[in-house]
PyMOL commands that place a pseudoatom at each C-alpha (Angstrom):
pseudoatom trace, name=CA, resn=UNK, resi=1, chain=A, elem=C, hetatm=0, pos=[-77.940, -48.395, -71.623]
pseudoatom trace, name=CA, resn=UNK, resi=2, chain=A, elem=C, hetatm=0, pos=[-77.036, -50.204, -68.524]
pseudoatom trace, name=CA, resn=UNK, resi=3, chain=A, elem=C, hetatm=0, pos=[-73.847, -50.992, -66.638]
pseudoatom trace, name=CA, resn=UNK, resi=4, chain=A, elem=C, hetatm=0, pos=[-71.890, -54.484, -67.705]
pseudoatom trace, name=CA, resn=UNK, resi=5, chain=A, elem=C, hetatm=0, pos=[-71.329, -54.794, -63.839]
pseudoatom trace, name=CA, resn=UNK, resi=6, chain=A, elem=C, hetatm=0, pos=[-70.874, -53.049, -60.407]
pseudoatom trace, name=CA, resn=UNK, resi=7, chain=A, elem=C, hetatm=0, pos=[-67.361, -53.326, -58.879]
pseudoatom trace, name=CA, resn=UNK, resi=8, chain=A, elem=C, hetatm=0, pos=[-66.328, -51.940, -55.767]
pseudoatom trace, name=CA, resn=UNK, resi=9, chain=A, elem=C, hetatm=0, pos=[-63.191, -49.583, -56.034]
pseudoatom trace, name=CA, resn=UNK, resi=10, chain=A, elem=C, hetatm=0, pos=[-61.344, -51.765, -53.271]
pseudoatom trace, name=CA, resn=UNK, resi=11, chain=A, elem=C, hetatm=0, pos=[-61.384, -54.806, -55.966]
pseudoatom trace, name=CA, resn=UNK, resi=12, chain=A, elem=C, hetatm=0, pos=[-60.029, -52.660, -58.681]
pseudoatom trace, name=CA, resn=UNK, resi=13, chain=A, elem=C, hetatm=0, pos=[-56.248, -52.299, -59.095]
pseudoatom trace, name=CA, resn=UNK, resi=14, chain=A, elem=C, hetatm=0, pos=[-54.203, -48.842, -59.222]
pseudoatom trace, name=CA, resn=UNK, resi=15, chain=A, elem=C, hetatm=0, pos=[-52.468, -48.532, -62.634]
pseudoatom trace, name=CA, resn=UNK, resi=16, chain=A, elem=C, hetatm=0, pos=[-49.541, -46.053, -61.556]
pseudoatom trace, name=CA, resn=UNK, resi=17, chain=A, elem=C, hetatm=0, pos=[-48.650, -45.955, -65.752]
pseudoatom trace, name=CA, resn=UNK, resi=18, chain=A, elem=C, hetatm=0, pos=[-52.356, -44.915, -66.877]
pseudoatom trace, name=CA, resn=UNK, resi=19, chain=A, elem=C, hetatm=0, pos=[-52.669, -42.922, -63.703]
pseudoatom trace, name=CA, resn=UNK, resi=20, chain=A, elem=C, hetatm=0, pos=[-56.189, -44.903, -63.105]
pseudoatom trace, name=CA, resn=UNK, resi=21, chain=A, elem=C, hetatm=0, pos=[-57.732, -47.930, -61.439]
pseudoatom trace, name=CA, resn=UNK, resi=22, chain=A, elem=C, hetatm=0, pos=[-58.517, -50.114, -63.536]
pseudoatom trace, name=CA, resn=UNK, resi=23, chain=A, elem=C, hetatm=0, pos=[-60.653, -53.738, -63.901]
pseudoatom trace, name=CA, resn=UNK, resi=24, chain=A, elem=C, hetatm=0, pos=[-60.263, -56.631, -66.885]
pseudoatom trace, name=CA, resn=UNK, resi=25, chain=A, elem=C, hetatm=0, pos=[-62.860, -55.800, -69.547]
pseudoatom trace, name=CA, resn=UNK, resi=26, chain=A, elem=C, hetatm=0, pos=[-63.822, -59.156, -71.180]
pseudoatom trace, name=CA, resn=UNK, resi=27, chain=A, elem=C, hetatm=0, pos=[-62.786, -58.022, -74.133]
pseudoatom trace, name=CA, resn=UNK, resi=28, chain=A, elem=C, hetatm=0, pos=[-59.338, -58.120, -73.687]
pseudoatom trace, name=CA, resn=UNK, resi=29, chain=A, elem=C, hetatm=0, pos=[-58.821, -54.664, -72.021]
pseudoatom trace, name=CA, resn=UNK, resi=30, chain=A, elem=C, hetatm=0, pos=[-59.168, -53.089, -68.924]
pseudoatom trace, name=CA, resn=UNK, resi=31, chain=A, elem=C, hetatm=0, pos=[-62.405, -50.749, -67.755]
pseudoatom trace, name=CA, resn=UNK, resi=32, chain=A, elem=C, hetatm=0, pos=[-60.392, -47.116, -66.426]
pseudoatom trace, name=CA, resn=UNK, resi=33, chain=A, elem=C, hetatm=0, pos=[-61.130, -44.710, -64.536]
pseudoatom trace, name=CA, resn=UNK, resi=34, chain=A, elem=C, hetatm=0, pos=[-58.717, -41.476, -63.195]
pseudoatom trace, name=CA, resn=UNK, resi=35, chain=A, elem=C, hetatm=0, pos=[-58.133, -40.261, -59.726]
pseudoatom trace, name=CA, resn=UNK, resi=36, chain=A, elem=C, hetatm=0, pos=[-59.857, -36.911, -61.273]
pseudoatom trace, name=CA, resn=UNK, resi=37, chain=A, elem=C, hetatm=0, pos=[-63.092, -38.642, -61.905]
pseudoatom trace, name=CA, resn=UNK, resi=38, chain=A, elem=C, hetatm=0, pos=[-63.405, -39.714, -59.019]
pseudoatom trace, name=CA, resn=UNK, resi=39, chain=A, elem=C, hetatm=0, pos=[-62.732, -36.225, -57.270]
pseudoatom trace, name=CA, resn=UNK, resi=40, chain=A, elem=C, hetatm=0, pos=[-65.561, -35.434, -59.693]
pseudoatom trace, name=CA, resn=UNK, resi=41, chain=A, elem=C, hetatm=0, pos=[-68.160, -37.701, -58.345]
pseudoatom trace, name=CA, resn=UNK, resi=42, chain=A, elem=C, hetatm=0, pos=[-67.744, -40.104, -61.554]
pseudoatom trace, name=CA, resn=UNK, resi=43, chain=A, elem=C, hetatm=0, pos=[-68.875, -43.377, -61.005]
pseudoatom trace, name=CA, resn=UNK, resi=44, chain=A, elem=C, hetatm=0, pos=[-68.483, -44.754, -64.620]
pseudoatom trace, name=CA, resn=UNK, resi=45, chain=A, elem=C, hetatm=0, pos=[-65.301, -46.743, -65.472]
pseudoatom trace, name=CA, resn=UNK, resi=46, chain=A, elem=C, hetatm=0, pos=[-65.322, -47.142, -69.398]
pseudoatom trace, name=CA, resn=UNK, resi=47, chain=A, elem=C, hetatm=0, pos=[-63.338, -49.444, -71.766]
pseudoatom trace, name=CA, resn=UNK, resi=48, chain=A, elem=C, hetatm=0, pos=[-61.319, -47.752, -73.980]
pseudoatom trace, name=CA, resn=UNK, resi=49, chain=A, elem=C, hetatm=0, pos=[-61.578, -50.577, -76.876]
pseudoatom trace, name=CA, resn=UNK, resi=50, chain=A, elem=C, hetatm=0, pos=[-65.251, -51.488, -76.452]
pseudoatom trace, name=CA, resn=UNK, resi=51, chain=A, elem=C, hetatm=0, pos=[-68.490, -50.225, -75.071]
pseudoatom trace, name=CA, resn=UNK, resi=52, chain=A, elem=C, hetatm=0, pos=[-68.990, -51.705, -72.217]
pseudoatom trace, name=CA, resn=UNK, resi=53, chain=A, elem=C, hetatm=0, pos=[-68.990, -49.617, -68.925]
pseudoatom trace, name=CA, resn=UNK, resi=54, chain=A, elem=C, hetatm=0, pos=[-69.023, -50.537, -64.787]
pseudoatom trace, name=CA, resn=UNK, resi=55, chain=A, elem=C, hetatm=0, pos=[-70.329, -48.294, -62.071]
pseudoatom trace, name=CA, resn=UNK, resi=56, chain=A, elem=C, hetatm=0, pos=[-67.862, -48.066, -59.722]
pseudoatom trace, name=CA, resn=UNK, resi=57, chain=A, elem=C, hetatm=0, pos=[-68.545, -47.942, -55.687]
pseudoatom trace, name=CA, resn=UNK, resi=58, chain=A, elem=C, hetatm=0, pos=[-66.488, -45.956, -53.689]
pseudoatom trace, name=CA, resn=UNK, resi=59, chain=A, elem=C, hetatm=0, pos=[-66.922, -43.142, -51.170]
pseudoatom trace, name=CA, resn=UNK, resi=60, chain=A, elem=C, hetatm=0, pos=[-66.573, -39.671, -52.707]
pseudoatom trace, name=CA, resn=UNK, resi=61, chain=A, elem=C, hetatm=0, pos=[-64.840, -38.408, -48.982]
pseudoatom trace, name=CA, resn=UNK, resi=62, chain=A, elem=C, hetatm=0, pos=[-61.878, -40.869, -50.071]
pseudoatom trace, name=CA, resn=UNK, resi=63, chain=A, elem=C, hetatm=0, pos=[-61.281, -38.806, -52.754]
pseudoatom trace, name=CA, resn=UNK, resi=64, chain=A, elem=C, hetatm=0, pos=[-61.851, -35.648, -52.292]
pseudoatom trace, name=CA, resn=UNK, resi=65, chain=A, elem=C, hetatm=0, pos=[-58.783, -34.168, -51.616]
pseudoatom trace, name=CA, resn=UNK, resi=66, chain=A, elem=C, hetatm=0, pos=[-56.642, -36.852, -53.530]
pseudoatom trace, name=CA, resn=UNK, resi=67, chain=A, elem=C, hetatm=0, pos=[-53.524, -36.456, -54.884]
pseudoatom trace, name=CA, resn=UNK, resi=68, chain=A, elem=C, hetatm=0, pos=[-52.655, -40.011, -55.164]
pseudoatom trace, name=CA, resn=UNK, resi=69, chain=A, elem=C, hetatm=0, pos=[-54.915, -42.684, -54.584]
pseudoatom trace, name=CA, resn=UNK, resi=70, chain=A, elem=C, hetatm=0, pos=[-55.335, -43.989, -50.911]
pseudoatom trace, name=CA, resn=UNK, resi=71, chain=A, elem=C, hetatm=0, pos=[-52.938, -46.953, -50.342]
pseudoatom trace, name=CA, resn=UNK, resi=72, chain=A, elem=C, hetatm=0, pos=[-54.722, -50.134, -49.799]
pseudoatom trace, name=CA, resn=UNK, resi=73, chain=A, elem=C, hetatm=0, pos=[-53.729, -52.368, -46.531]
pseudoatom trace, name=CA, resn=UNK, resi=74, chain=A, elem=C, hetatm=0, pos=[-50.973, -54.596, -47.503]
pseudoatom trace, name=CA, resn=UNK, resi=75, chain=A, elem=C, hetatm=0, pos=[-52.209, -58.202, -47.084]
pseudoatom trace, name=CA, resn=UNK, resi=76, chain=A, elem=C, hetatm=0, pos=[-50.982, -59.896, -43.541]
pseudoatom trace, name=CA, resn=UNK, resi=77, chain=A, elem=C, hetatm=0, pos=[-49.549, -62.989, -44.420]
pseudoatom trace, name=CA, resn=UNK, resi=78, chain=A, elem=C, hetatm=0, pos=[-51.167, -66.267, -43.407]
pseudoatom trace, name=CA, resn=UNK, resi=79, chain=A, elem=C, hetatm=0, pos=[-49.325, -68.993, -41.654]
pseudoatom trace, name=CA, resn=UNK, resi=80, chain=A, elem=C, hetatm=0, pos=[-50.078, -72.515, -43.300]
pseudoatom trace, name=CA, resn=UNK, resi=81, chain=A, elem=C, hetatm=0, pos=[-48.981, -75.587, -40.718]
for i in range(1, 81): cmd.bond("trace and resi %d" % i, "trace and resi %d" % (i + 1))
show_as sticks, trace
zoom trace
């Protein structure tokens, strides 16, 4: 079986309630995966109400030694004349 889609971690949001990034499913849901799998080399983010699965892209260094996920730069905002 083959991934619905590859997705690169830095598109994914941090879900600070399920303790996991996560990315819309089209079902309805939202593909997961945990700061643990990812320490684990895991590159599967699965949907908990479906089948459907992503690979997720990251580099395993980020993680390693994680104890919270690494904090994304906050977006500069853009002047509009």
């Amino acid at each position: 079986m083959s991934a619905y889609d590859e997705v690169e971690i830095e598109d994914m949001e941090w879900n600070a309630e399920l303790k996991a990034y996560t990315y819309p499913c089209p079902c309805g849901d939202l593909f997961q995966i945990t700061l643990d799998d990812l320490r684990l080399g895991e590159e599967i983010a699965r949907c908990p109400s479906c089948s459907l699965f992503l690979t997720v892209v990251y580099n395993a260094e980020d993680f390693a030694d994680a104890k919270e996920p690494p904090h994304k730069p906050s977006p500069s905002p853009v002047v509009v004349a």
